[in-house]
C-alpha positions in Angstrom: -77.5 95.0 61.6 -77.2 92.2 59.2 -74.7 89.5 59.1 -72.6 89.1 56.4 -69.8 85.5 56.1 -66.7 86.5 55.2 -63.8 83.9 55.1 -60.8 83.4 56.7 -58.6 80.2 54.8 -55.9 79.1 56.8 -54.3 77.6 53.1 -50.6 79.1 53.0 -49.0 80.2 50.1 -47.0 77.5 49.2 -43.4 78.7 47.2 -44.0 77.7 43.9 -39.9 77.8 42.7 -39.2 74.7 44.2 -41.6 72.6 42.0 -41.6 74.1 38.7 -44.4 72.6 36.9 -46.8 70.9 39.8 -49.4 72.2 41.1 -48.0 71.3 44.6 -49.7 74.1 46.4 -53.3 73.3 45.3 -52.5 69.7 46.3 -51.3 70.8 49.5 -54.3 73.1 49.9 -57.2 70.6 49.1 -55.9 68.4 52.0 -56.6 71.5 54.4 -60.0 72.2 55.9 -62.2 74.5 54.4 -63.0 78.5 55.3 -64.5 79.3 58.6 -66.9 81.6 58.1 -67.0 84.8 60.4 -70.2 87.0 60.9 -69.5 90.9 60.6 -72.2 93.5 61.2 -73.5 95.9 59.0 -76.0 98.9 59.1 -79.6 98.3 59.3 -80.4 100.4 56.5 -80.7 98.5 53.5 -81.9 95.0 55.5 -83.2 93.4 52.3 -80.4 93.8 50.1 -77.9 93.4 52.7 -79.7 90.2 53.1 -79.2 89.4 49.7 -76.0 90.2 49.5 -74.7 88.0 52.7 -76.9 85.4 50.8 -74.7 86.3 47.7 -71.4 86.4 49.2 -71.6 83.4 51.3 -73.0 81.8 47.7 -70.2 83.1 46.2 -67.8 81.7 48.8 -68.8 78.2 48.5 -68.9 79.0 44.7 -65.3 80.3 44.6 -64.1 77.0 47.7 -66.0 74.4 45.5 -64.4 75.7 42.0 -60.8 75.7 44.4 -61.6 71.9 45.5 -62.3 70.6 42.3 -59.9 72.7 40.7 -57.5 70.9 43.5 -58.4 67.7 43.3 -58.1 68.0 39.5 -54.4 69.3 39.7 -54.0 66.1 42.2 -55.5 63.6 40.3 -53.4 65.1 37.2 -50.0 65.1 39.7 -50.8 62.1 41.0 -51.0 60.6 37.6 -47.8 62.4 36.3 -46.3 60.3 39.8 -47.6 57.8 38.5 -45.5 56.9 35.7 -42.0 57.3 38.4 -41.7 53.5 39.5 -42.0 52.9 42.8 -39.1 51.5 45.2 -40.6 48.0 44.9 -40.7 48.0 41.0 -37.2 49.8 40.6 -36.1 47.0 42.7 -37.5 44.6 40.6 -36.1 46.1 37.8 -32.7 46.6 39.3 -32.8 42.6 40.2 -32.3 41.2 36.5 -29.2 43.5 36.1 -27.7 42.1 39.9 -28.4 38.7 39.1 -26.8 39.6 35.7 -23.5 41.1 37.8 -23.1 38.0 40.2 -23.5 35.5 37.5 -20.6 37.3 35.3 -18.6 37.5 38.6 -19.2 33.9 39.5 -18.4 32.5 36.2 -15.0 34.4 36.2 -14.1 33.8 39.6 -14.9 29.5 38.4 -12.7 30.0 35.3 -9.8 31.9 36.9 -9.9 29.6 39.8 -10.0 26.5 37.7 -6.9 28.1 35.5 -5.2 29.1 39.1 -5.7 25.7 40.3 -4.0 23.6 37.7 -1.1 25.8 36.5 -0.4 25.8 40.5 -0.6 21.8 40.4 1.6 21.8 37.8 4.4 23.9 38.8 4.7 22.2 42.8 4.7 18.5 41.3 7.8 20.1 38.6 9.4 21.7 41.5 12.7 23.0 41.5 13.4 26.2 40.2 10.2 26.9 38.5 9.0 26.5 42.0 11.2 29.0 43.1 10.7 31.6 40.0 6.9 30.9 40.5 7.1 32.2 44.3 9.3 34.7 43.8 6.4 36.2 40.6 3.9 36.0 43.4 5.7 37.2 46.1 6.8 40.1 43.9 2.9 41.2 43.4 2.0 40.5 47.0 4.8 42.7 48.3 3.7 45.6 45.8 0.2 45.1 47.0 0.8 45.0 50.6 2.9 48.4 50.7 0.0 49.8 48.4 -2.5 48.6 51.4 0.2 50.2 53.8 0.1 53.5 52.0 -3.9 53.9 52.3 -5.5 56.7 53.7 -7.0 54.5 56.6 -3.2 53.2 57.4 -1.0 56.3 56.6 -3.9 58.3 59.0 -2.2 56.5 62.4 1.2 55.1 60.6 2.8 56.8 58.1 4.5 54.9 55.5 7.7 54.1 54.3 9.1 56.2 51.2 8.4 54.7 47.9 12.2 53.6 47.1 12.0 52.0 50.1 8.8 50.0 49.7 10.4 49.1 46.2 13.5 47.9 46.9 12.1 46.0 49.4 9.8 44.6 47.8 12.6 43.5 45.1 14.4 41.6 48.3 11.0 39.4 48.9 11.1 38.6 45.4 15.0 37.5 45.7 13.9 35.5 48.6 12.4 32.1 47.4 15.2 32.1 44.9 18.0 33.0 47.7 16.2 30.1 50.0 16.6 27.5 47.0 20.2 27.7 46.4 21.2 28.3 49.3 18.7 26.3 51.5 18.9 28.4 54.2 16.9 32.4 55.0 18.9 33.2 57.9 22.2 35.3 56.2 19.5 37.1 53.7 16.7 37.9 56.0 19.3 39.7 58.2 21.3 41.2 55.2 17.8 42.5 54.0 16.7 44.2 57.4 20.1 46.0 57.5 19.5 47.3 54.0 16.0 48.6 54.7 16.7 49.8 58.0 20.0 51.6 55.8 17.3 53.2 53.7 14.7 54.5 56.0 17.2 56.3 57.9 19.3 58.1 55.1 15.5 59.4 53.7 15.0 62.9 53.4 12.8 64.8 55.6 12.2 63.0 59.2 12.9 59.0 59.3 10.0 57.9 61.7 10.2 54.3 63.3 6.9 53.2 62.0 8.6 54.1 58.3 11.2 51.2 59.7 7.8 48.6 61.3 5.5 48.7 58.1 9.0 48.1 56.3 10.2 45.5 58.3 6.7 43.6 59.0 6.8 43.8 54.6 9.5 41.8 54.9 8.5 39.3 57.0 5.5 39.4 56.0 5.6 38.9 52.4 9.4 37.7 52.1 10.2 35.4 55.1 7.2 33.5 55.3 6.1 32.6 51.8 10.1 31.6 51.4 9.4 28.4 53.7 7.0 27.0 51.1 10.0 26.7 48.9 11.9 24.4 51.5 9.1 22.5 52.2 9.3 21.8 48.8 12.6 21.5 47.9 14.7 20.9 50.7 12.8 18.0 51.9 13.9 15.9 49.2 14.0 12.4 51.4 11.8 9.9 49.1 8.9 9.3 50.4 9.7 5.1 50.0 5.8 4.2 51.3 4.0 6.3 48.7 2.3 3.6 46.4 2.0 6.0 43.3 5.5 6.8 42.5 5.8 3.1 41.8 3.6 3.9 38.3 5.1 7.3 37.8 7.2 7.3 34.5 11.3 7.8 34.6 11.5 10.2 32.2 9.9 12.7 34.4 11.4 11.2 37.6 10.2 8.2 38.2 10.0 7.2 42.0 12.5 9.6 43.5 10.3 12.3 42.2 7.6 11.6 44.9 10.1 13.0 47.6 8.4 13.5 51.5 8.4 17.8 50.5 6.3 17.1 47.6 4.0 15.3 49.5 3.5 17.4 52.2 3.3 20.1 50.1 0.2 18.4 48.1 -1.2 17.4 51.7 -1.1 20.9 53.2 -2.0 22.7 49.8 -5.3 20.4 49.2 -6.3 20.4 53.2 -5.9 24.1 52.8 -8.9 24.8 50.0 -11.0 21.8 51.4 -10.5 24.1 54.8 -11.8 27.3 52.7 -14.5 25.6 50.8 -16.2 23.7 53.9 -15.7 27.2 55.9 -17.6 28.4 53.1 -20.6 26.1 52.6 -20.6 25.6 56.4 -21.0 29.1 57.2 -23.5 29.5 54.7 -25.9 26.8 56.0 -25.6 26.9 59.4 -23.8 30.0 60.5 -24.9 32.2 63.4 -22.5 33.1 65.6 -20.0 36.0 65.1 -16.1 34.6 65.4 -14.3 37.4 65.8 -14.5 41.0 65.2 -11.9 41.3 63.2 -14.0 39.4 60.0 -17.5 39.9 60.8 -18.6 37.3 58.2 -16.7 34.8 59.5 -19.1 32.8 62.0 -18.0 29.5 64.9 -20.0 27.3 62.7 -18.0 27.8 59.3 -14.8 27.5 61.2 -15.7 24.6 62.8 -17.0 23.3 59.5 -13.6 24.4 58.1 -11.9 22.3 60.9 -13.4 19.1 60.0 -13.0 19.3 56.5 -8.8 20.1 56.7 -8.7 17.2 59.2 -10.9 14.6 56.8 -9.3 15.6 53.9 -6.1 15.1 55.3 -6.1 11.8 56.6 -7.7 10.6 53.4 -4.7 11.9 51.1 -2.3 10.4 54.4 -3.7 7.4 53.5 -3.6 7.6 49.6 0.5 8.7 50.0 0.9 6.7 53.1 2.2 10.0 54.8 2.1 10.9 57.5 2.2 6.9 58.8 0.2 7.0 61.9 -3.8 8.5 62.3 -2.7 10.8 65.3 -0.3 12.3 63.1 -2.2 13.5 60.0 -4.6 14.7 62.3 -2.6 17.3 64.1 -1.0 18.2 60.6 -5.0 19.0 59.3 -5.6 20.9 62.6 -2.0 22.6 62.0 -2.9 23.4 58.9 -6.2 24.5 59.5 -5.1 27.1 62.0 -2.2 28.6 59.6 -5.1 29.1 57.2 -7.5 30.6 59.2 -4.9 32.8 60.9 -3.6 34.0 57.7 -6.7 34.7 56.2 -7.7 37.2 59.4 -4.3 38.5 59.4 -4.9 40.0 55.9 -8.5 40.7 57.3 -7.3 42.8 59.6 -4.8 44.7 57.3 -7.6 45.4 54.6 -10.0 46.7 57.2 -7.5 49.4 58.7 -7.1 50.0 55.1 -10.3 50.7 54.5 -10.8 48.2 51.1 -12.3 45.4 50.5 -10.3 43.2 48.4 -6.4 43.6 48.4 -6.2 44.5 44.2 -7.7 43.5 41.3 -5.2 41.7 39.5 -7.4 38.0 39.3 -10.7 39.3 38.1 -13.5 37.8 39.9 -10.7 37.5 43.3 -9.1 40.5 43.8 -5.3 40.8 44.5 -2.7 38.2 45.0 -3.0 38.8 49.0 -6.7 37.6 48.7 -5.9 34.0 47.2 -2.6 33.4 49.0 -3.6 34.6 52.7 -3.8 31.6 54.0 -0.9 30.0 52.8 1.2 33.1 54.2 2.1 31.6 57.9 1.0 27.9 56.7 4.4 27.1 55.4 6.2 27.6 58.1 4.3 25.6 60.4 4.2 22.6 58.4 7.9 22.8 57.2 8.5 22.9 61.5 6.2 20.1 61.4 7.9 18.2 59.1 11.3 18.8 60.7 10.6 19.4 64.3 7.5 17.5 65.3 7.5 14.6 63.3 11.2 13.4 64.3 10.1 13.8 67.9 7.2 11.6 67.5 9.4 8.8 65.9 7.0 9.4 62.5 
């Protein structure tokens, strides 16, 4: 009997449909191991040329594998090239880096520019005062009403609360609006705010379909929320109108635009509380850049106990330095608790809306300020600030003697 190699080539068929093109199964079968060879018997007539034609076949078989592997590691080398030109994850994110940079430079520069512009109209309308204070507020509470019942009508909100009907959120969000201008000629919230919670409460229960009560909450927190509290801002402002008789510079200020009565104690503490409040941001910022680590609370993840502290101590210094410039507050112990009280309004504030945005499921409140988002994203911390410096002012203060 003679012995003949036959092969056995454990190479599947690879499906061909799903790369259209490639040689992908003769890639995939020059990585495998080559034939086994298996001996089958033959007659034992014929010993000679079946001799020959084992010698043959098995010839042929290494013929026919080495034409396959060459034939393989050609269609690799060829796919491998074709690959070759599909940049890599490291080179598309090189490429992808020019255009980011590109992105956060454009971003930056607007968010400089439309902060700058921000910055100095706001400057100018608190030191005119008056009823272009008022109009002014009631502009921005206008927008930050509309955005807050926008947040309130997200999918992540409506999912656990539903929300209040759209007239509802509207006309509601018209009362905010009357608000700063209610507060300034009257000089008093109390007969409005109540007025206004009787008309919304009114309107959530006359609604078609079934009134729920957290239609009347989200309506009612919208109110106090963006109504109430921003409203104080205009009493600090303009009710306080005491002259502030120490302050050096309204002794240079010019009559025509009010000479020394126009330094008044409200616009003073309003310049105070206003400049401790961004030095608080921006030393949050740089602080929590450089040296932040630890998590404050969950509720703003990026928010770290070194950037708040950093926050702290920048309110406080800025605060006593302007104290001393307007020679208000009088004593040291004084402006500090009115930087730490201010400092804790703005940080408050800002995780209040924190919190709101992350139920929502958004990042940024709007998009009305390009390179800042909404009106809720700049003015968060100044939200609950008011109030506690206008109770400062009146409350504290007098029973410190100050």
């Amino acid at each position: 009997m003679a012995t003949v190699a036959t092969t056995h080539c454990f190479c599947p068929l690879y499906p061909r449909s799903k790369h259209r093109g490639k040689n992908i199964s003769l890639k995939k079968a020059a990585l495998h191991p080559l034939p086994r060879l298996r001996s089958v018997r033959l007659p034992s007539s014929n010993h000679a040329g079946s001799s020959s034609s084992s010698i043959s076949i098995i010839n042929a078989n290494e013929s026919t594998s080495g034409s396959n592997s060459l034939t393989a590691s050609s269609s690799s080398s060829s796919l491998e090239s074709s690959e070759g030109e599909i940049p890599s994850e490291t080179e598309q994110q090189l490429e992808d880096d020019p255009q980011q940079n590109k992105k956060q430079k454009s971003q930056l520069k607007n968010r400089v520019v439309f902060g700058l512009g921000i910055g100095f109209c706001a400057g100018g309308i608190v030191m005119t005062g008056g009823w272009v204070f008022a109009a002014a507020m009631a502009v921005v509470v206008l927008a930050g009403s509309r955005e807050f019942f926008e947040l309130v009508r997200s999918r992540g909100i409506a999912n656990g609360m539903p929300p209040p009907p759209r007239y509802v959120s509207r006309v509601c969000s018209v009362i905010c609006a009357l608000m700063p201008l209610l507060t300034l000629y009257y000089g008093h919230m109390d007969v409005s705010v109540t007025f206004a919670a009787f008309v919304i409460a009114i309107g959530v229960m006359v609604q078609r379909g079934n009134p729920r009560f957290a239609h009347l909450t989200s309506a009612l927190f919208g109110l106090f929320y963006c109504g109430y509290l921003p409203s104080f801002w205009v009493k600090l402002r303009c009710a306080l109108s005491a002259p502030a008789l120490n302050t050096g510079i309204g002794n240079y200020w010019p009559v025509l635009i009010g000479g020394r009565a126009h330094w008044t104690v409200g616009l003073v503490a309003t310049l105070i509380s206003i400049s401790s409040i961004i030095a608080a941001d921006t030393f949050a910022f740089i602080g929590g850049r450089a040296f932040g680590k630890t998590p404050l609370i969950n509720i703003s993840p990026k928010k770290t106990l070194e950037g708040a502290f950093a926050g702290l101590l920048g309110c406080v210094a800025i605060t006593v330095l302007l104290s001393k410039l307007f020679c208000w507050p009088n004593s040291l112990f004084s402006a500090i608790a009115f930087g730490v009280l201010n400092f804790v309004g703005s940080i408050f504030g800002d995780l209040v809306e924190s919190l709101i945005k992350r139920d929502a499921g958004v990042k940024d409140s709007g998009s009305l300020i390009p390179g800042h988002g909404g009106i809720l994203d700049r003015v968060d911390s100044y939200v609950f600030t008011g109030a506690l410096c206008y109770s400062f002012v009146k409350v504290a203060l007098p029973l410190c003697g100050v």
